[in-house]
C-alpha positions as CSV (number, residue, x, y, z in Angstrom):
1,X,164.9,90.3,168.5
2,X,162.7,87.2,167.5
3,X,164.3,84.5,168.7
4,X,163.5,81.1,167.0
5,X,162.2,78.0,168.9
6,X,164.8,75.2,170.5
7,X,164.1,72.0,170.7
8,X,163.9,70.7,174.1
9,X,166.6,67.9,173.6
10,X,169.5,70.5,172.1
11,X,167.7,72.8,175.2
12,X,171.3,72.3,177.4
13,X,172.5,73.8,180.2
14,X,174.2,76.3,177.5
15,X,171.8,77.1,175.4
16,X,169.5,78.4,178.6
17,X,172.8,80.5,179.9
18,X,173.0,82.3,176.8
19,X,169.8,82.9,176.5
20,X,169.6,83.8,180.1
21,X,172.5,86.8,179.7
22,X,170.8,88.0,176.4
23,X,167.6,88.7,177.3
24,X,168.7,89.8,180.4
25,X,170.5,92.2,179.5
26,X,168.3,93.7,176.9
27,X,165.2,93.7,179.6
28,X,167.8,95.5,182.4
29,X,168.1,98.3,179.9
30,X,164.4,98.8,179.0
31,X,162.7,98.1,182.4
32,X,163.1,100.3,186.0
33,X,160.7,98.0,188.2
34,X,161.4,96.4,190.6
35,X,164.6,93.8,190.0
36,X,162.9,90.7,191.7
37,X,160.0,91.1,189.4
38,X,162.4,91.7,186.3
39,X,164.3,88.1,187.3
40,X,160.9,86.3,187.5
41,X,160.0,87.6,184.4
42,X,163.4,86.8,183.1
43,X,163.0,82.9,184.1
44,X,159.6,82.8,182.5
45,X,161.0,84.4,179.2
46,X,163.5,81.7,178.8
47,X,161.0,79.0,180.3
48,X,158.8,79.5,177.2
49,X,161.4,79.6,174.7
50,X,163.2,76.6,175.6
51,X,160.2,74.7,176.7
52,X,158.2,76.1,173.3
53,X,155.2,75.2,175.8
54,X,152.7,77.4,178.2
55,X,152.6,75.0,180.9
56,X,153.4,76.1,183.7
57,X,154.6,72.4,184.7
58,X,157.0,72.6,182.1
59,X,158.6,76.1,182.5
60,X,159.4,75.2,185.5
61,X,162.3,72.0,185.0
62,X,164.3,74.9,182.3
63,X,164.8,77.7,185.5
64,X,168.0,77.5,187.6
65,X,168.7,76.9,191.2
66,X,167.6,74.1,193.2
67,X,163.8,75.0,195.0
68,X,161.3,72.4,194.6
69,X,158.7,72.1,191.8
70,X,155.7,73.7,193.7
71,X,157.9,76.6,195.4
72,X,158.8,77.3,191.3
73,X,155.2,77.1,190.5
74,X,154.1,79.3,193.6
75,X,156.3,81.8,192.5
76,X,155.6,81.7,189.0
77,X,151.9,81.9,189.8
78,X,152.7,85.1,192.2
79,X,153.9,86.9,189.5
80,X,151.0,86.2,186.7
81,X,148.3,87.0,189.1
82,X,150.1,90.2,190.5
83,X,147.2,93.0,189.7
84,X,150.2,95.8,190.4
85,X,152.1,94.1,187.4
86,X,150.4,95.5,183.3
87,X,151.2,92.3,181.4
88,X,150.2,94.1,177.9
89,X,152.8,97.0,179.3
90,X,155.7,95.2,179.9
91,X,155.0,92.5,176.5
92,X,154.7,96.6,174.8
93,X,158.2,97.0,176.1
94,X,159.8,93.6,174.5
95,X,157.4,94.2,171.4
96,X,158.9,97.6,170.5
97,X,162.0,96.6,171.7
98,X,162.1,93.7,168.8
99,X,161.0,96.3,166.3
100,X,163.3,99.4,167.1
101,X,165.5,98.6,163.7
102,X,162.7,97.5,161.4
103,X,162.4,100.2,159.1
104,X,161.6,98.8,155.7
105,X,159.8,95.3,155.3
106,X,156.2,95.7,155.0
107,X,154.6,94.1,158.0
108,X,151.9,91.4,157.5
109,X,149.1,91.4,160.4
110,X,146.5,88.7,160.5
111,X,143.3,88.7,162.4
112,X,141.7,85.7,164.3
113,X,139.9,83.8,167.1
114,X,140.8,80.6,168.8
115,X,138.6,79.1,171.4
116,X,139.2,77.8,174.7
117,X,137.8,75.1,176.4
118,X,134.4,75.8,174.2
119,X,134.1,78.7,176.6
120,X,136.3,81.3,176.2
121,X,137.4,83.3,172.6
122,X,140.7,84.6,172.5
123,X,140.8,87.5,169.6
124,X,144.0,87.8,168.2
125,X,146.1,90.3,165.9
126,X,149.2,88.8,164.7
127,X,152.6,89.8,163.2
128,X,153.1,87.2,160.5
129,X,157.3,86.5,160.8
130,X,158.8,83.8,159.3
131,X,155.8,82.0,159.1
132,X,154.7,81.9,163.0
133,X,152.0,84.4,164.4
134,X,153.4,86.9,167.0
135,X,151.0,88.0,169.0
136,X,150.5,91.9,169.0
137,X,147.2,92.6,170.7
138,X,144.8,90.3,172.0
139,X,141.9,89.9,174.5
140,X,140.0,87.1,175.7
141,X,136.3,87.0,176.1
142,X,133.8,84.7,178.3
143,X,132.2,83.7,174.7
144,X,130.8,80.4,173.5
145,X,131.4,81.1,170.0
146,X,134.6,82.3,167.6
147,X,132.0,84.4,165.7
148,X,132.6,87.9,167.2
149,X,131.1,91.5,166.8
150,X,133.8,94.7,165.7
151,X,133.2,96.2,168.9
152,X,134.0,93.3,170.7
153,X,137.7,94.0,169.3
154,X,137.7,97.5,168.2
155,X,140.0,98.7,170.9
156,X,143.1,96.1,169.4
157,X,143.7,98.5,166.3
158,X,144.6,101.3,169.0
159,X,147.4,99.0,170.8
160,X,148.5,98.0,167.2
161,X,148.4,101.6,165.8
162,X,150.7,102.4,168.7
163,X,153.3,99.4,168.8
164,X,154.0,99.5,164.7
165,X,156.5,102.0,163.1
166,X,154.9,104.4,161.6
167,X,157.0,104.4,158.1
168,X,156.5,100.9,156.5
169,X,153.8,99.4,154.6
170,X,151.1,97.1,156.4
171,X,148.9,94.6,155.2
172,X,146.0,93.6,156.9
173,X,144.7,90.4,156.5
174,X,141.5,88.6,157.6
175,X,139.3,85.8,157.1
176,X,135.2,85.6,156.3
177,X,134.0,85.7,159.7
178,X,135.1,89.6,159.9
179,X,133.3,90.9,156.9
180,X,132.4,94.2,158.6
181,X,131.6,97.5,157.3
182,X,132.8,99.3,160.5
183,X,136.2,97.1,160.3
184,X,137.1,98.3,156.4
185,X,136.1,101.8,157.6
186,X,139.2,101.5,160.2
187,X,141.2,99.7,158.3
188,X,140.8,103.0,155.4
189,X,141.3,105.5,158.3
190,X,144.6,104.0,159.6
191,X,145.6,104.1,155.8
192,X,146.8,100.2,155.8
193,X,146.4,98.0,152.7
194,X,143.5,95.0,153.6
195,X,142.4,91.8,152.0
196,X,139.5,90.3,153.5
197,X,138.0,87.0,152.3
198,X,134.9,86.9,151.7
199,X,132.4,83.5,150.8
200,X,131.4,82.8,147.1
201,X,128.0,83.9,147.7
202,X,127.9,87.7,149.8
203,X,125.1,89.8,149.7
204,X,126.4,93.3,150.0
205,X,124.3,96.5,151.1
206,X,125.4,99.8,148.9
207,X,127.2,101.5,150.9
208,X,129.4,98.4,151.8
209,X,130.2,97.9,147.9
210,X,130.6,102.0,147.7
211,X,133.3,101.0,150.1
212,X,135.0,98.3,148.5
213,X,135.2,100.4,145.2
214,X,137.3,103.2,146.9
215,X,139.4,100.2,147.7
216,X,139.7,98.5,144.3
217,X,139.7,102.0,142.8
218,X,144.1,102.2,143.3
219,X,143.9,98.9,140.3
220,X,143.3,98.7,137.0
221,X,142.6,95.1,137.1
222,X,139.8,94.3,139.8
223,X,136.5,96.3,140.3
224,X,133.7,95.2,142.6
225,X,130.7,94.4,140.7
226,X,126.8,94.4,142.0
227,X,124.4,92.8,140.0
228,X,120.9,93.2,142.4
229,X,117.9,91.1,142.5
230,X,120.4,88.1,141.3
């Protein structure tokens, strides 16, 4: 269940009710923890939805009852800085939840960095869906560049393996700045189709074009070429 964005002026007391019982009732069915955690959670969910904003500030004039501003934030704040509470576990729960009926549209992942503050590189693997990036694994580094390393994000492709069904098609997508040889050698092993883009001008070592000729080897129409010492 992707649910699309609503505007904050058609946002009515409504819209958040229904939303409220639906994806209340879908988390009371997949969660066992602790209910007061589960309706935090719950307010957050439709916070950001209705909202379509991360602050904090905002989330908090969409949940119900009649606490003050702070009190809301305090408690929202609780519950994201809880260390007995796996935030990639319990987004794992929704995640799969969403996809338990996909079955045969291929799914399109994209690859990419965002920086924070100059200071901090969020890497990202995306579900491409209706043209808007779900999130499907992600970390954040203490890094003053977007220009990151494979093992830097190596361990995202085992959190994707296990959140995508296993019997559709995927395409991997990526742009110049993760030309890697160690990244197409995981993107053959997990058997997904890849398009990396690369810059006019790529000097490639042997066993990297060796590589992209197994690739290209499935078309009759595109071969990788080497011309050396040009």
């Amino acid at each position: 269940m992707f649910v699309d964005k609503i505007k904050p002026e058609v946002a009515n007391i409504k819209n958040v009710s229904v939303l409220h019982h639906t994806i209340g009732r879908a988390l009371m069915q997949q969660f066992s923890h602790d209910p007061r955690n589960i309706a935090t959670f719950l307010a957050m969910l439709v916070s950001l939805i209705v909202s379509t904003s991360v602050r904090l500030s905002e989330w908090i004039q969409a949940m119900p009852g009649d606490t003050k501003a702070k009190s809301r934030i305090r408690r929202l704040t609780r519950w994201l800085n809880n260390s007995s509470i796996d935030h990639h576990a319990w987004y794992a729960t929704i995640f799969l939840y969403a996809m338990r009926e996909w079955t045969q549209m291929p799914i399109f992942l994209a690859l990419d960095t965002s920086m924070v503050y100059d200071k901090f590189c969020c890497i990202r693997i995306s579900m491409i869906y209706m043209n808007r990036a779900i999130p499907v694994a992600w970390c954040v580094l203490e890094h003053n560049s977007s220009s990151v390393k494979y093992k830097q994000y190596a361990h995202l492709f085992d959190h994707v393996e296990a959140l995508l069904p296993g019997n559709v098609e995927i395409f991997f997508l990526a742009d110049r700045g993760f030309v890697c040889k160690a990244l197409m050698h995981r993107l053959q092993q997990l058997g997904w189709t890849w398009r990396i883009r690369v810059k006019k001008t790529k000097n490639c070592r042997p066993e990297m074009v060796l590589l992209l000729n197994q690739r290209l080897s499935h078309s009759h129409q595109a071969k990788c070429l080497c011309f050396p010492e040009v």
